[in-house]
C-alpha positions in Angstrom: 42.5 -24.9 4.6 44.2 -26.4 7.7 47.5 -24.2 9.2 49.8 -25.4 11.4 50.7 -22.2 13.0 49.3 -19.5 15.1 46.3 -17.1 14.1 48.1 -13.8 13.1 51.5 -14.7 11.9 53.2 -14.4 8.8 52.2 -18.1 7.6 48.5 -17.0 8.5 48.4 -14.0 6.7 49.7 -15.7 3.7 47.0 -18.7 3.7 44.3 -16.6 4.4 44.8 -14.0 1.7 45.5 -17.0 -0.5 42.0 -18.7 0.7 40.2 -15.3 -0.2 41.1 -15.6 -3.8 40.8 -19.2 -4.2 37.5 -19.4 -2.9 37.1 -16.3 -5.6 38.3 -18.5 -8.3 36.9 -21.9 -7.3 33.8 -20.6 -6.7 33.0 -22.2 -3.1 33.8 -21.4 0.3 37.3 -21.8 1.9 37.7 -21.3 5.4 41.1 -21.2 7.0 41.5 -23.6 10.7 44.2 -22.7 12.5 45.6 -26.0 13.8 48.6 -24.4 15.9 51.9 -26.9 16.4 54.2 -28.0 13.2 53.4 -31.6 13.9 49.7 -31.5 14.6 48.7 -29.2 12.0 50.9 -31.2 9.0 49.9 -34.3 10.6 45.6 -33.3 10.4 46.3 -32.6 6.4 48.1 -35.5 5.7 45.7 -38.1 7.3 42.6 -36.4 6.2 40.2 -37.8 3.5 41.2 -36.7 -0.1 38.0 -35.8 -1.5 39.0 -32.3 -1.9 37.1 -31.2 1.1 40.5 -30.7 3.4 43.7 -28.7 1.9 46.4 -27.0 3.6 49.0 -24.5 3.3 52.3 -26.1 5.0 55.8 -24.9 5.0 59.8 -25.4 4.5 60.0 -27.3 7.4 57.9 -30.8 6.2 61.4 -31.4 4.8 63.3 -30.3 8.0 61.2 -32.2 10.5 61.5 -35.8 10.4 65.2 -36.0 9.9 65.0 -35.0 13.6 64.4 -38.2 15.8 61.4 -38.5 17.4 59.7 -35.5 15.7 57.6 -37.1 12.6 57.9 -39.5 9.7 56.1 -37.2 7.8 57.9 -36.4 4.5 57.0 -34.0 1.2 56.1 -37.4 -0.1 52.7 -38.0 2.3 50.9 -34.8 0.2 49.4 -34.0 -3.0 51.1 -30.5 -4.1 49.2 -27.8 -5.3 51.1 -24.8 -5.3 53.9 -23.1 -3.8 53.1 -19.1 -4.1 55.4 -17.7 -1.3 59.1 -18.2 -1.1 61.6 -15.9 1.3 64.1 -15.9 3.1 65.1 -15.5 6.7 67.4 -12.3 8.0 69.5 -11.6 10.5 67.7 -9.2 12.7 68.7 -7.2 15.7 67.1 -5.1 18.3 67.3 -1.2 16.8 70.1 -0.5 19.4 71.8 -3.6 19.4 75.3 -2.4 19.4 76.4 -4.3 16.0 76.4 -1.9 12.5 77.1 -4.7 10.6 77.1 -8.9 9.9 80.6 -8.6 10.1 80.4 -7.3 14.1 77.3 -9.8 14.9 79.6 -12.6 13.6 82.8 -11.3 15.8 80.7 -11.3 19.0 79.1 -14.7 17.7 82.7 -16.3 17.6 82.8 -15.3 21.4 79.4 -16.5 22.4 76.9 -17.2 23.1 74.2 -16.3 20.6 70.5 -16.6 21.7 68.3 -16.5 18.9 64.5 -16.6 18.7 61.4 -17.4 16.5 59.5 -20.6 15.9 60.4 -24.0 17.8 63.3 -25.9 18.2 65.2 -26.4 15.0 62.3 -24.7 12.6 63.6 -23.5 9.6 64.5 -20.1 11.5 66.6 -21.9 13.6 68.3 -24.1 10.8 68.9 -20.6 9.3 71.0 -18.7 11.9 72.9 -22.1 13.1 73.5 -22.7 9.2 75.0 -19.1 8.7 77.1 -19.5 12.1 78.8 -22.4 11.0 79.6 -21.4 7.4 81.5 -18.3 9.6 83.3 -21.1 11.0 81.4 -20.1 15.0 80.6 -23.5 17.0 76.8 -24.1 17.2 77.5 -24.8 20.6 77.5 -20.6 20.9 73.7 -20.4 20.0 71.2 -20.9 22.6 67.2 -20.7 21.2 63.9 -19.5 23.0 61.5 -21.2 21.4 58.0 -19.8 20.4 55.2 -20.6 18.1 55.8 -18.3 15.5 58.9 -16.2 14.0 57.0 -12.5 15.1 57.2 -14.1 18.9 60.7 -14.9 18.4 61.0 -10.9 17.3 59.0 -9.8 20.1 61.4 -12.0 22.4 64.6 -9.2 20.7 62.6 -6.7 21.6 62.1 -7.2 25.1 65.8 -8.0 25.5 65.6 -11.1 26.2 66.7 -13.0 22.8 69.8 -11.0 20.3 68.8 -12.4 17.1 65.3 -12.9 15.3 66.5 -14.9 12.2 63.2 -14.7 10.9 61.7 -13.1 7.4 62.3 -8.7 7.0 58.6 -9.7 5.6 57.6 -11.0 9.0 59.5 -8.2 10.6 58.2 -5.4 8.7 56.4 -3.5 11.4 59.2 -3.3 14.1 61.6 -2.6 11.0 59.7 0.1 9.3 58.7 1.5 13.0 62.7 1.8 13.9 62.5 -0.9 16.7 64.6 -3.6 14.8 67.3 -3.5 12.4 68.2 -6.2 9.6 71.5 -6.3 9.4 71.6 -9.1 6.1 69.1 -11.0 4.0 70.0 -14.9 3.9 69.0 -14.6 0.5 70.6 -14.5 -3.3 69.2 -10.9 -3.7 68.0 -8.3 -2.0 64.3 -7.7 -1.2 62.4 -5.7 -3.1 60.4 -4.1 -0.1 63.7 -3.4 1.6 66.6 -3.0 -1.1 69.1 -1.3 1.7 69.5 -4.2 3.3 72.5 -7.0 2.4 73.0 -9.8 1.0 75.2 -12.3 3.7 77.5 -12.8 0.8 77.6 -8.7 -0.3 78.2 -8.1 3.7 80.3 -11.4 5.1 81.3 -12.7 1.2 79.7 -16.2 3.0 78.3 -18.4 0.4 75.0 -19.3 2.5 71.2 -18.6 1.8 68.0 -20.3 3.1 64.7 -19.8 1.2 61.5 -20.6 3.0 58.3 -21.7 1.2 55.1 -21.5 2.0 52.2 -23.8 -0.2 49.0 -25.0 -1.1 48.9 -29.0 -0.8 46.0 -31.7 0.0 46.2 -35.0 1.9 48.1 -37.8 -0.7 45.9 -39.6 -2.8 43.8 -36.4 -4.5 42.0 -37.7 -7.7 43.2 -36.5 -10.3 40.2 -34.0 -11.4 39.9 -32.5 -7.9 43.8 -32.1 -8.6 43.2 -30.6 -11.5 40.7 -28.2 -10.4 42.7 -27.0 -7.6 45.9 -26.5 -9.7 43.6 -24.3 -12.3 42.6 -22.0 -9.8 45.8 -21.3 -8.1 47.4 -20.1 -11.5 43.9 -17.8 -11.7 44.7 -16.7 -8.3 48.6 -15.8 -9.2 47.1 -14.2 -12.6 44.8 -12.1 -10.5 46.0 -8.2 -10.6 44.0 -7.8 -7.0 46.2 -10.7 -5.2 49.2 -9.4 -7.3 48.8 -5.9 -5.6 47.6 -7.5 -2.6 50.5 -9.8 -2.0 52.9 -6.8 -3.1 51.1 -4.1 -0.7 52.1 -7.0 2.4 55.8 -7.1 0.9 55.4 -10.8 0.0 57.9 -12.6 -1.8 55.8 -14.0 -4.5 57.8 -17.3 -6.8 54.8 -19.7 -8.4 55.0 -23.1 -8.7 52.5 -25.5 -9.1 51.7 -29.6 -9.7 55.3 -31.4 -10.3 57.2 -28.5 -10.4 56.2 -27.9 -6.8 57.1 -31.5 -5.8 60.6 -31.4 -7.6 60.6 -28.3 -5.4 60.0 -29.6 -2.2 62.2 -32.6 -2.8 65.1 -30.6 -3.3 64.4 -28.6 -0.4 64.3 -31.6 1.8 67.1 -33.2 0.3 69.3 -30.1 1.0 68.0 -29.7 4.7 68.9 -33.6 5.1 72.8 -32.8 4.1 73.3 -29.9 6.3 71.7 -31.2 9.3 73.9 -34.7 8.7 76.9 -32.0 8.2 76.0 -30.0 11.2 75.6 -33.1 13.0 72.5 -31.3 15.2 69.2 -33.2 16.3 65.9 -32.4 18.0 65.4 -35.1 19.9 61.8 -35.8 21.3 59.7 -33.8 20.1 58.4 -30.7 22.0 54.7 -29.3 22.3 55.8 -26.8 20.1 56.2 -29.2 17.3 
C-alpha cells in the first residue's frame, strides 16, 4: 500500500491500521511504503501494474491537484476505487493562548490581516479549507499567508512555536496538543460536530457561515484492476469495516469512520472533485509550478 505522505501523520496512521486488518481479511501480507510528496506518491499508484500487487490509500486532494497548473494531470479518473473508510473535516485551530475566544474574533482580526496558516503544501486541502472559509466571511485571500509543510501535524507544530496562527487541519489530527491544553479548536468545518470532541462548533453554529469541507481518505489501485482482483479487494474492505476490533480501533484514534466502496466511492470522488473545481475557478486562486512539496 503506497502513501503519499510522511511516516507518522494522520494519513499514515489511517493506511496502516487499515493495512493491518486487510491483510487480516485477505489473508496475505500488506505492507505500507511511505512514498512522501502529493504528486510522487499518487503518481507511483497510478502508473503501477494492476495485477493487484500495488494499492494505495490517497486523499481529497487527487481532485484538488491538477486544477492547479503545472501540478498534475492526474484526476479520480486514473484509479480503480476500492474504498473510502475515513472522511473528516478540517478545524480552525489556534495556539491555547492565542488571544481569540471565538470564530467570530479570528474572523475580525482576519478581515485586518494577514492570516498565516499552516499544515500540508501549497493549496492542499487544508489550505483550500481556511482560504474557502475566509472568503465566505467575505476577508480577501490576499490576507492569508501559508508555511508549507508535509503534513497537517507540522503545520500544527508550526502554531505552536508561534510562528504560523492557524492550523486548519483535522481536531483528529490535532488531538494530542488539543487534549494536552496546547491548542484550541475554535470551529469544526463540518455539518456536525465531532463525536470525540462535541464542545467544539460548528462554523455555521459559531459564524452562521454556510461553509464545510470534508476530507477523505481511501483505498484505491492503479486503473485497469480486473475485475476479480476488484472484487476481492472490495470484499475484504466491507470485512474490515464489519470488524468489531477495527471499529473500536478506529474509534479509540477518534477517527471519523463514513464507508463507501466500488461505485459509490467513485460517484464520491467525482463530486468531490467537481466541487473543488468550482470554488477554486470562484476563488480565482492557482498553484502554479509545482513545489517539492507536491
Amino acid at each position: 500500500m503506497v502513501l503519499p505522505y510522511v511516516a507518522g501523520g494522520g494519513s499514515d496512521q489511517r493506511a496502516r491500521l487499515t493495512a493491518r486488518y486487510l491483510a487480516r481479511h485477505l489473508e496475505r501480507e500488506v505492507t505500507v511504503e511511505n512514498l512522501t510528496g502529493a504528486v510522487k506518491g499518487h503518481t507511483a499508484i497510478a502508473s503501477a501494474v494492476p495485477d493487484g500487487a500495488t494499492i494505495g490509500m490517497i486523499t481529497g486532494e487527487i481532485g484538488m491537484m491538477h486544477w492547479h497548473e503545472g501540478v498534475t494531470e492526474l484526476t479520480p479518473a486514473d484509479y480503480t476505487p476500492l474504498a473510502v473508510p475515513f472522511v473528516e473535516s478540517a478545524a480552525v485551530i489556534v495556539k491555547a493562548d492565542a488571544p481569540f475566544r471565538n470564530l467570530a474574533e479570528f474572523l475580525a482580526h482576519g478581515r485586518q490581516g494577514p492570516i498565516v496558516g499552516s499544515g500540508g503544501p501549497d493549496f492542499s486541502v487544508w489550505k483550500f479549507a481556511l482560504v474557502g472559509l475566509l472568503h465566505a466571511a467575505g476577508i480577501p485571500t490576499s490576507h492569508v499567508r501559508y508555511i508549507e509543510t508535509y503534513s497537517g501535524e507540522q503545520g500544527l507544530q508550526k502554531v505552536l512555536e508561534g510562528q504560523a496562527l492557524v492550523a486548519p487541519i483535522t481536531m483528529t489530527d490535532a488531538r494530542g496538543p488539543l487534549r494536552a491544553g496546547q491548542a484550541r479548536a475554535l470551529a469544526t468545518m463540518e455539518d456536525t460536530r465531532h463525536a470525540a470532541f462535541p464542545e467544539v462548533p460548528t462554523v455555521h453554529e459559531a459564524s452562521g457561515l454556510s461553509w464545510s469541507v470534508a476530507h477523505w481518505r481511501g483505498v484505491v489501485a492503479p486503473r485497469g484492476l480486473s475485475p476479480d482482483f476488484t472484487g476481492q479487494f472490495i470484499d475484504a474492505l466491507r470485512k474490515v469495516a464489519a470488524d468489531p476490533d477495527f471499529v473500536r480501533e478506529a474509534a479509540a484514534s477518534s477517527f471519523t469512520v463514513r464507508w463507501r466502496d466500488g461505485d459509490a466511492f467513485a460517484a464520491y470522488m467525482a463530486e468531490d472533485d467537481a466541487r473543488f473545481g468550482e470554488i477554486i475557478r470562484l476563488l480565482g486562486t492557482t498553484a502554479g509550478s509545482a513545489t517539492g512539496l507536491y
